[in-house]
C-alpha positions in Angstrom: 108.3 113.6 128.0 107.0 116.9 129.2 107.1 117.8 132.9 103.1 119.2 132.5 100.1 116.7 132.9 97.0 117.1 131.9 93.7 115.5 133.7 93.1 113.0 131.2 96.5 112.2 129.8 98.3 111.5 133.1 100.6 108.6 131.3 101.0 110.7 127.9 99.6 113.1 125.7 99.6 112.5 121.7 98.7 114.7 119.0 97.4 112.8 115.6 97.0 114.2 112.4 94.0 113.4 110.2 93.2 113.3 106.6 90.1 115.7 106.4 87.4 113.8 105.9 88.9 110.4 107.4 86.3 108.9 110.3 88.1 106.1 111.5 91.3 107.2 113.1 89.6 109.0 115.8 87.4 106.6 117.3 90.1 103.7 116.8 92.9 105.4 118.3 89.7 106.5 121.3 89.4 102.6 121.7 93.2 101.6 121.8 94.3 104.6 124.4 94.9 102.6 127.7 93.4 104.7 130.6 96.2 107.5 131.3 96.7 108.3 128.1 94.8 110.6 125.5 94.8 111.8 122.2 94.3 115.3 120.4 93.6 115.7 117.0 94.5 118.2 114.1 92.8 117.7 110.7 95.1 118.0 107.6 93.3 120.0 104.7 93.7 119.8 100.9 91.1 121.2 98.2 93.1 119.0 95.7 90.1 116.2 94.2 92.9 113.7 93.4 93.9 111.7 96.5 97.8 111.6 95.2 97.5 115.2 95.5 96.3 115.4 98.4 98.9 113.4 100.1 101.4 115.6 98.8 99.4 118.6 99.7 99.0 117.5 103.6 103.0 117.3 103.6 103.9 120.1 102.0 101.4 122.2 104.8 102.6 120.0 107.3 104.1 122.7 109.5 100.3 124.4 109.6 99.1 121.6 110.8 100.6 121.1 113.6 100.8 124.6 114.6 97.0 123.7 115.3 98.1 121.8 118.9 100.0 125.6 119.6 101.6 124.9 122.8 99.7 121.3 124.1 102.4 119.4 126.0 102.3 116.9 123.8 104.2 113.5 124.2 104.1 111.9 120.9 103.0 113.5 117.4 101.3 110.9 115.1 100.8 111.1 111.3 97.6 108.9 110.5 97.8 108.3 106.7 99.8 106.1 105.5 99.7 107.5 101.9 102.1 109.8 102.2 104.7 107.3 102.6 104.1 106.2 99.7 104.5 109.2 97.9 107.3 110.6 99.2 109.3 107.3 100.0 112.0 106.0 102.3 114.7 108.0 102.6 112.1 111.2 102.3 110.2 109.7 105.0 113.2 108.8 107.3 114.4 112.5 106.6 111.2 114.3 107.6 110.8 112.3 110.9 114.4 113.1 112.1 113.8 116.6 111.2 110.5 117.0 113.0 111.1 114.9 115.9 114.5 117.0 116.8 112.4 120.4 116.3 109.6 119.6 117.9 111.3 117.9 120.7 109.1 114.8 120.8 108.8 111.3 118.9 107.3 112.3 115.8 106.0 109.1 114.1 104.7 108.1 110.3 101.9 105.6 110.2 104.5 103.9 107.5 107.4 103.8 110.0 104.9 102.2 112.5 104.0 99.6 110.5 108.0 98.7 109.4 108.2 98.7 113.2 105.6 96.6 114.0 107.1 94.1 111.4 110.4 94.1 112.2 109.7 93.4 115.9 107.9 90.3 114.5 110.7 89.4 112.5 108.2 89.3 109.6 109.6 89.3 106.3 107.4 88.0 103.8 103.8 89.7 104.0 100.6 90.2 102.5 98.6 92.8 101.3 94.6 94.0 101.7 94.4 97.5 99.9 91.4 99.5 99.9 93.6 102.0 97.6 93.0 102.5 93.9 95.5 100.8 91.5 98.0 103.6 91.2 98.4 103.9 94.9 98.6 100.3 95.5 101.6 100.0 93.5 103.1 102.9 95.2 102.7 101.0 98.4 104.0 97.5 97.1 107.5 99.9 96.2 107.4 101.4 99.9 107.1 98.0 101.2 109.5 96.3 99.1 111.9 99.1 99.5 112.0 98.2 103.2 113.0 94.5 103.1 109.7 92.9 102.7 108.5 90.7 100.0 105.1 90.7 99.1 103.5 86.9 99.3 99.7 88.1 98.5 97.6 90.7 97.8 94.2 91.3 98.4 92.6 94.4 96.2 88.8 95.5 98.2 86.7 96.9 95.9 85.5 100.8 96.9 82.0 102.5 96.1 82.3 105.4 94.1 79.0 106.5 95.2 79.8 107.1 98.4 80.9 110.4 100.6 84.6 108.6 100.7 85.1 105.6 98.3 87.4 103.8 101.1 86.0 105.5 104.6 82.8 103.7 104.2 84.6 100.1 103.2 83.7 98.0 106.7 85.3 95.9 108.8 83.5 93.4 107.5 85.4 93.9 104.3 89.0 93.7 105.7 87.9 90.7 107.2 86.8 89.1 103.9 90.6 90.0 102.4 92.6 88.5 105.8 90.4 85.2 104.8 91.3 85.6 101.0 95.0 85.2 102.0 94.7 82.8 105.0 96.3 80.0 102.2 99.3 81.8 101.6 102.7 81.3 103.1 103.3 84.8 104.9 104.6 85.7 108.1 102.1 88.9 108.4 99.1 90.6 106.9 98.7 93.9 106.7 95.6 96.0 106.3 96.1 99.0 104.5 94.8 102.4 105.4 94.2 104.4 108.4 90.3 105.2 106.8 89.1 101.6 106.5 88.0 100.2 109.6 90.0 97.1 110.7 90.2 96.9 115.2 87.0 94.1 114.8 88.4 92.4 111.9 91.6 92.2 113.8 89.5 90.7 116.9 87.9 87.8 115.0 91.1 87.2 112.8 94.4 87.8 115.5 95.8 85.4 113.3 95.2 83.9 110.0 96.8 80.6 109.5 100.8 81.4 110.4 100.3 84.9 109.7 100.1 88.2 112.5 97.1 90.0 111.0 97.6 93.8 111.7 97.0 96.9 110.1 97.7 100.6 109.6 95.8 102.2 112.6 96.7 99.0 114.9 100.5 99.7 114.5 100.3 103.4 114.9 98.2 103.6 117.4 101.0 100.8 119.3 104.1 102.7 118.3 102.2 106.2 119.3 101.5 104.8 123.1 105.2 102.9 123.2 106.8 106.6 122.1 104.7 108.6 124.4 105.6 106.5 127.2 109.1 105.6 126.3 108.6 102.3 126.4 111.1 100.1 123.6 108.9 98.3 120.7 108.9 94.5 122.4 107.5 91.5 120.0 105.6 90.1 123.3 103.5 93.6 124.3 103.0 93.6 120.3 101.7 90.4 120.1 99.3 91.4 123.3 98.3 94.7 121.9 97.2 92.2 118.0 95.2 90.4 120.5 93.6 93.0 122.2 94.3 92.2 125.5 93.1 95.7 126.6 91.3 96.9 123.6 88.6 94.7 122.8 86.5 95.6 125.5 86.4 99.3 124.7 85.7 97.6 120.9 82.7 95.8 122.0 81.3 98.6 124.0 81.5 101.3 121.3 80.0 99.0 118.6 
């Protein structure tokens, strides 16, 4: 942690980085941050049209990226698409983070590892699935999570609008919703919401829980594993299960929607 505070980041100070045209990650990691903690951004840029492409694209200019927080004393650094995960896989993934997180001198954090955290603090090991992806990703991120232990009991596939600035950006909460009740019949230990671009903090606040099964979701475990890395604080299944419930966060929820 770095010996420099800042006025609003007194606890920690993390930098995220964001798909270009994503408008969800800001405003839900704004209403997760407990008081004492802040967040910068840095928006990750691609002119490919094909989403796969992209995702490779934001890796391969990964370093230009985060040259954008120059010197911030940062306490965490926070990848916010999950996407890339998938594309580059496990032992890729596990790679880059060592790499980056012994250069840069800080926790550097994938929203995929997040997740893999959140679960294995849970002890989860049979989950479910609500994708807002197109077909070709969503099988990339069944391998991910099936090349990290879990077996996949259900999955739910939301339909996107083509029409629309961002086919899964404007998906709502609403919508996650509908797939957490779609597998609330199924035998799972944990659901997982897909995507830091679909909205899912007031799906997760109406639906903690859906039968046996944790709901949580992309943004929910990064934004978790981003504030316990930044504080130093060891992943603990009882904060976890606090921070699903929204102890803290649902009243910043309900006042910015």
């Amino acid at each position: 942690m770095t010996d420099m505070r800042v006025e609003y980041a007194s606890r920690g100070l993390i930098g995220v980085l964001t798909p270009q045209a994503n408008t969800t990650v800001e405003p839900e990691f704004g209403i997760m941050l407990p008081p004492g903690l802040a967040a910068i951004n840095a928006r990750m840029f691609s002119p490919h049209a094909s989403l796969e492409a992209r995702l490779v694209d934001y890796l391969d200019h990964l370093d230009e990226t985060i040259a954008q927080f120059a010197n911030a004393p940062l306490d965490a650094l926070a990848l916010a698409t999950t996407g890339t995960s998938y594309m580059v896989g496990t032992a890729r993934e596990a790679e880059l983070v060592a790499a980056l997180s012994k250069r840069l001198g800080v926790p550097f954090i994938t929203t995929g590892q997040a997740v893999v955290l959140a679960l294995r603090t849970l002890g989860a090991r049979t989950i479910g699935l609500v994708s807002p992806y197109p077909p070709s990703l969503t099988e990339k991120s069944k391998a991910y999570w099936a090349a990290q232990g879990f077996a996949i009991g259900g999955l739910v596939q939301i339909g996107t609008r083509a029409d629309t600035f961002h086919p899964i950006y404007t998906i709502s909460a609403d919508d996650a919703a509908a797939g957490v009740r779609e597998l609330g019949g199924k035998t799972l230990d944990a659901i997982v919401l897909l995507g830091t671009g679909m909205p899912t903090l007031a799906a997760i606040a109406r639906h903690p829980r859906a039968g046996d099964a944790i709901v949580l979701s992309c943004m929910l475990c990064l934004g978790w594993a981003a504030i316990d890395a930044a504080t130093r604080q060891p992943p603990q299944r009882e904060a976890l299960l606090r921070f699903v419930e929204g102890d803290e966060w649902k009243a910043r929820l309900a006042a910015r929607i």
